[in-house]
N, C-alpha and C positions, 0 to 999 in steps of 0.2 A: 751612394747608389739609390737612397731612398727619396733624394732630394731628384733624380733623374727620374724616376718614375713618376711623382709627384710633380713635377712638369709635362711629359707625357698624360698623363692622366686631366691636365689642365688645356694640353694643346685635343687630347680627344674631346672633351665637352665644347669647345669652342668650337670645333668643327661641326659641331649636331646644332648650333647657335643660330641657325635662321631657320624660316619656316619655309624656305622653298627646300633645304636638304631633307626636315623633316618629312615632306610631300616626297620628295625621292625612296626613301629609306621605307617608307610605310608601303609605295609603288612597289621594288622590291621585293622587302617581306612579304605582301603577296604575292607577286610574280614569279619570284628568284630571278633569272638573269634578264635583261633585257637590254635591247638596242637603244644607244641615244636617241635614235627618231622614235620611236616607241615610246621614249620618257617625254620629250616635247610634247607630240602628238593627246597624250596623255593628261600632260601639266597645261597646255596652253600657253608654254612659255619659248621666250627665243631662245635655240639654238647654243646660242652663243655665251646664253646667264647658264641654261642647265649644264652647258660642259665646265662654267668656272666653279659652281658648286661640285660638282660630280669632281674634279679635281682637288678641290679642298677636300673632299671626303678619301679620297687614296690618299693624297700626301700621309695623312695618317693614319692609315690603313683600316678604314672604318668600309670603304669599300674594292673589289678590285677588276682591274680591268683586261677585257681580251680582246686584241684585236683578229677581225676575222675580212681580210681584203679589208674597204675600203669603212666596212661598217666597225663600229668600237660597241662592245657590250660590257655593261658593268654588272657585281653583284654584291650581295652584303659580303663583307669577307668570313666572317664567324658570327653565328646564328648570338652567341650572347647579344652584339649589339639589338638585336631583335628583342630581347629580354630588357636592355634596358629603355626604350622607350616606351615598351610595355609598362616596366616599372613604374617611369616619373607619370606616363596619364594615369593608370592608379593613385597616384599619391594625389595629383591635381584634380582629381573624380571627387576624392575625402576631403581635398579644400573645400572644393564647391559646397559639397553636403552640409558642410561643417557652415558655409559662411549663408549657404539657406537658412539652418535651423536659428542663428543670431539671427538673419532680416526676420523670419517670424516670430519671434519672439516677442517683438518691438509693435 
């Protein structure tokens, strides 16, 4: 079982693995639900890239989707995911801090 979660857990971070999902997920966390022409319109991206990401991110349920007629709206699925990108740019804020104070140093 723990070996199945432990994949799971490895197929969730891989889906957060580009920086166009990141740009999603942050949209989003602000927004809460929004329309895929909303996220284009938004990202300045094709259509066609934002719905192959936005699928990677349901398949493993990082976000989910409702169709309404012809329009598709997606949302975070569970606010943790919210906490953890929060998280790692915290931790990547105290890299930076950390690798200023070495260049000054010098």
């Amino acid at each position: 079982m723990e070996e199945i979660i432990t994949k799971m857990v490895a197929d969730y971070f891989q889906s957060l693995a580009h920086p166009t999902r990141i740009e999603i997920l942050e949209l989003l966390q602000s927004s809460g639900e929004m329309c895929v022409c909303e996220i284009v319109e938004k990202l300045r991206k094709d259509q066609s890239n934002v719905s192959r990401h936005l699928n990677a991110l349901k398949t493993v349920g990082v976000v989910e989707f409702r169709g309404e007629g012809v329009r598709s709206f997606y949302k975070v699925k569970y606010k943790e995911a919210d906490k953890i990108l929060d998280l790692v740019k915290s931790v990547l804020q105290k890299e930076i801090r950390e690798g200023q104070k070495i260049l000054q140093a010098f």
